[in-house]
C-alpha positions as CSV (number, residue, x, y, z in Angstrom):
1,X,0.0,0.0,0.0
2,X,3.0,2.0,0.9
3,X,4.7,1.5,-2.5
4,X,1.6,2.2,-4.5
5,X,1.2,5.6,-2.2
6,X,4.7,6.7,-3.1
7,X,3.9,5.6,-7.1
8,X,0.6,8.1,-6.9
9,X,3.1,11.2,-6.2
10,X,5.3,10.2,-9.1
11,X,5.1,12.5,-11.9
12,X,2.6,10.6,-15.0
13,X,5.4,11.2,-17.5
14,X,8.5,10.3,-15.6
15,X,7.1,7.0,-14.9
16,X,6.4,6.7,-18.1
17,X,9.4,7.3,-19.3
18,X,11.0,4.8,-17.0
19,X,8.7,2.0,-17.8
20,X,9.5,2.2,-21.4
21,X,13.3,2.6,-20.5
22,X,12.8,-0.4,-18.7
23,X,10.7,-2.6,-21.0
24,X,12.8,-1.7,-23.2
25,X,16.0,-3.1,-21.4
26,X,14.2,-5.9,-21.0
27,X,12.5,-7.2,-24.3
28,X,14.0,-4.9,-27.0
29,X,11.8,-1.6,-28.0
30,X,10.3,-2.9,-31.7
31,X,8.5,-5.5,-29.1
32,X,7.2,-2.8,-26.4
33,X,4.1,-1.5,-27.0
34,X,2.2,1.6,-26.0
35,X,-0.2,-0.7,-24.1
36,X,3.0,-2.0,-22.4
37,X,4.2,0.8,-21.4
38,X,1.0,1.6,-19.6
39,X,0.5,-1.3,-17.3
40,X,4.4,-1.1,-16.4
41,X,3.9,2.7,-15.3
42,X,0.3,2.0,-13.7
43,X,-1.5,4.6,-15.6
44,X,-4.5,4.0,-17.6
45,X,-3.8,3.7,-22.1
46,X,-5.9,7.0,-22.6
47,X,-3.7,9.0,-20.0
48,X,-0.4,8.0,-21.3
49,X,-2.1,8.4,-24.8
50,X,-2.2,12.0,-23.9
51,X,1.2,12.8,-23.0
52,X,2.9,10.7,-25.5
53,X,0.6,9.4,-28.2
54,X,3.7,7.1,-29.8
55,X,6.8,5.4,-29.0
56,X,8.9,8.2,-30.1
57,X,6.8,11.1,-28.5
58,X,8.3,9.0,-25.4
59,X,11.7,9.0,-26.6
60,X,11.3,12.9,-27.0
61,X,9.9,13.2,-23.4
62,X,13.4,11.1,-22.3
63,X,15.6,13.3,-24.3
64,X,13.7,16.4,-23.3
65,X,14.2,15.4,-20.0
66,X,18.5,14.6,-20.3
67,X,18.4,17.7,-22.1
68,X,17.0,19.8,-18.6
69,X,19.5,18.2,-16.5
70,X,22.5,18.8,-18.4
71,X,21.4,22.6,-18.7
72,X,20.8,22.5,-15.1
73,X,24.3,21.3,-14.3
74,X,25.3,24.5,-16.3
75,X,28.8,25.6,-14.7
76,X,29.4,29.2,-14.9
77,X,32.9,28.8,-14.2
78,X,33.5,27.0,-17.9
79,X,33.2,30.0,-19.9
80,X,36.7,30.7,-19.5
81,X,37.8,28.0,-20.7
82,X,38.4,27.4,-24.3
83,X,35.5,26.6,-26.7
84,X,36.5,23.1,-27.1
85,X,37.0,22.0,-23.7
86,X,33.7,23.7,-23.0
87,X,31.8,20.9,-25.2
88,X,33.9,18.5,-23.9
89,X,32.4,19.1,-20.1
90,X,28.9,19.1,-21.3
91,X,29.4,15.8,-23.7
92,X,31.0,13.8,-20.7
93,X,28.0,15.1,-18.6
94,X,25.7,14.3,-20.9
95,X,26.6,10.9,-20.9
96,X,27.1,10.4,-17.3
97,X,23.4,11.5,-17.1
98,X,22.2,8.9,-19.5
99,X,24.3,6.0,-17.7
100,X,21.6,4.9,-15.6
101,X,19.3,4.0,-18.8
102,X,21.8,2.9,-20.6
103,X,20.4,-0.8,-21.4
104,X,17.1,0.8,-22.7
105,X,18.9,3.4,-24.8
106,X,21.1,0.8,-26.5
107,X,17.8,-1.2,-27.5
108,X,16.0,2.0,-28.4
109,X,19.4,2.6,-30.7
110,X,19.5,-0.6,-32.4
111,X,16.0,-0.7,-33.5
112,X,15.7,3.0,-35.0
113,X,19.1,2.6,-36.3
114,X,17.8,-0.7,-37.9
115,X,14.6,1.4,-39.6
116,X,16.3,4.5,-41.9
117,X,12.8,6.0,-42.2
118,X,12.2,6.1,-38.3
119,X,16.0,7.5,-38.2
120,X,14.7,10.1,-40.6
121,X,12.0,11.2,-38.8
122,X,13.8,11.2,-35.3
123,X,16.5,13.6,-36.3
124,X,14.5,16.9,-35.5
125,X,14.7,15.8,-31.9
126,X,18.2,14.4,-31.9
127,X,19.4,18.0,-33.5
128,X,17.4,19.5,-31.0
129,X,19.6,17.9,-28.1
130,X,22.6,18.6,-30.6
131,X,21.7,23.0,-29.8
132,X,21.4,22.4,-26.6
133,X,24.6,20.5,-26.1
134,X,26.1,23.3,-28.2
135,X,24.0,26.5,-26.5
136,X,25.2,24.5,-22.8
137,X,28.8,25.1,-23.8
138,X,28.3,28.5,-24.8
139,X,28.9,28.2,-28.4
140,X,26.4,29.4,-30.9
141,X,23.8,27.1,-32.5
142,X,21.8,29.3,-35.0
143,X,22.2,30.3,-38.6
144,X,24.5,28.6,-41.4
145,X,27.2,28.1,-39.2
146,X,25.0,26.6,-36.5
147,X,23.7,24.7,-38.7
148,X,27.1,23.0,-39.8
149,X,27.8,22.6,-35.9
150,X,24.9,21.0,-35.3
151,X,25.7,18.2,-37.8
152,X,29.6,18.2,-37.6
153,X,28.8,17.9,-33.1
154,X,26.3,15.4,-34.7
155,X,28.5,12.6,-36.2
156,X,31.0,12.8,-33.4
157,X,28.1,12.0,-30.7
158,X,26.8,8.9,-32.9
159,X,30.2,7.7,-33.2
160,X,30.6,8.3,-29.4
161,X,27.6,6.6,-28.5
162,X,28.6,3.7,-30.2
163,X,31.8,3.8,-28.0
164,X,30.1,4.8,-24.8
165,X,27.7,1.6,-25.2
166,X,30.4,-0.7,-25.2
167,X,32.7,1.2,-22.5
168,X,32.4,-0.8,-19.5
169,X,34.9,1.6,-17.3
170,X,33.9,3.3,-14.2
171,X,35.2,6.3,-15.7
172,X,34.3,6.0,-19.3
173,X,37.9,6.3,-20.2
174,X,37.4,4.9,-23.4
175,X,34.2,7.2,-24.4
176,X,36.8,10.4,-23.3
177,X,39.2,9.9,-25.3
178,X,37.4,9.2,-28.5
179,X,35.3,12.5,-27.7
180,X,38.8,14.3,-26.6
181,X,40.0,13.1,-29.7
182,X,37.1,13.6,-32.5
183,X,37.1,17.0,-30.8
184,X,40.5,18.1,-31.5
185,X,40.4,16.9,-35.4
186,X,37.1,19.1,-35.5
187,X,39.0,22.1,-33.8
188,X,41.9,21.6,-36.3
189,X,39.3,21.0,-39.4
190,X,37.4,24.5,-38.5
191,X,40.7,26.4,-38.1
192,X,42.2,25.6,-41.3
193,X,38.8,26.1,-43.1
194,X,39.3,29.7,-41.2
195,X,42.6,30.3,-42.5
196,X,41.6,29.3,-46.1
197,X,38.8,31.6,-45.9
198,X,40.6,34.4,-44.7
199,X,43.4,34.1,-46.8
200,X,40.7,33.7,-49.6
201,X,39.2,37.2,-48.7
202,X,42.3,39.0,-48.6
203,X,43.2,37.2,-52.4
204,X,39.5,38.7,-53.3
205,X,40.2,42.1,-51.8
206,X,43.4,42.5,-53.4
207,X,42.2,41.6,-56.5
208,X,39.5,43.9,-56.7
209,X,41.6,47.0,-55.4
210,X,42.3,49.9,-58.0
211,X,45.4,49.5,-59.7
């Protein structure tokens, strides 16, 4: 009676959320259905229908929610520190925040990745995540250059996922350095694109003055 007291108080979409993280640990997320996910959270189909009318609407919710606590670990202190080891902070916190699911995120993973159409469709939400990492660190996520940001930060988080969800240290050592390291060729990759464009707009300006 106790349990089911303490259950009541429990916010409707965080147990949601955790039921489908669960199911999904236990019996893959293709075979865990809406109705599922119900009866694990205790809350009747038309209620959970109206906060998350699909499986990814749930997926959303769980993202939305790792999103809110890695803005609220925000650390002031970090905006002195270079650009790069700024997004290096908020990556490793990031993934220290999704450790605890980690089971139901790798089966949620290999099913989307396993359906290109449902990896289509759930990339609004991952680039959504992908500003917010970005905005966390303090570096700019809109226009064109955001833009490119957004998918360059992109690639290097599915490629550290991948490492992350076989990285069985305490630490994640392994899941640091490939970030460290995808980093750094990114940070050398944009500053040499710098210099060719500068040294492209001098060339033009030279060029076009009077002779």
């Amino acid at each position: 009676m106790a349990k089911r007291a303490r259950t009541a108080k429990t916010d409707p979409l965080e147990r949601i959320v955790k039921a489908a993280l669960e199911l999904s640990a236990q019996q893959g997320w293709r075979d865990t259905r809406m109705t599922d996910i119900a009866e694990a959270a205790g809350l009747p189909l038309n209620e959970v229908y109206g906060l998350t009318p699909s499986k990814m609407h749930v997926v959303s919710a769980f993202l939305r929610e790792i999103d809110s606590q890695m803005i609220a670990g925000e650390d002031p202190a970090i905006s002195s520190e270079p650009a790069r080891d700024r997004l290096f902070d908020v990556i490793m916190r990031r993934f220290d925040l999704l450790s605890p699911h980690k089971d139901g995120v790798a089966a949620i993973l290999k099913d989307v990745r396993a359906r290109p159409l449902v990896w289509a469709c759930s990339w609004p939400m991952f680039a959504r995540s992908l500003a917010w990492i970005l905005e966390t660190a303090r570096i700019g996520s809109g226009g064109v250059s955001g833009v490119l940001r957004i998918k360059g930060l992109g690639l290097i988080m599915l490629g550290a996922m991948k490492v992350w969800l076989s990285d069985d240290s305490d630490d994640m050592a392994q899941t640091m350095t490939y970030v460290d390291r995808q980093l750094a060729r990114a940070d050398s990759v944009m500053t040499t694109l710098c210099r060719v464009a500068t040294r492209g707009n001098s060339e033009e300006a030279v060029s076009e003055a009077p002779s």
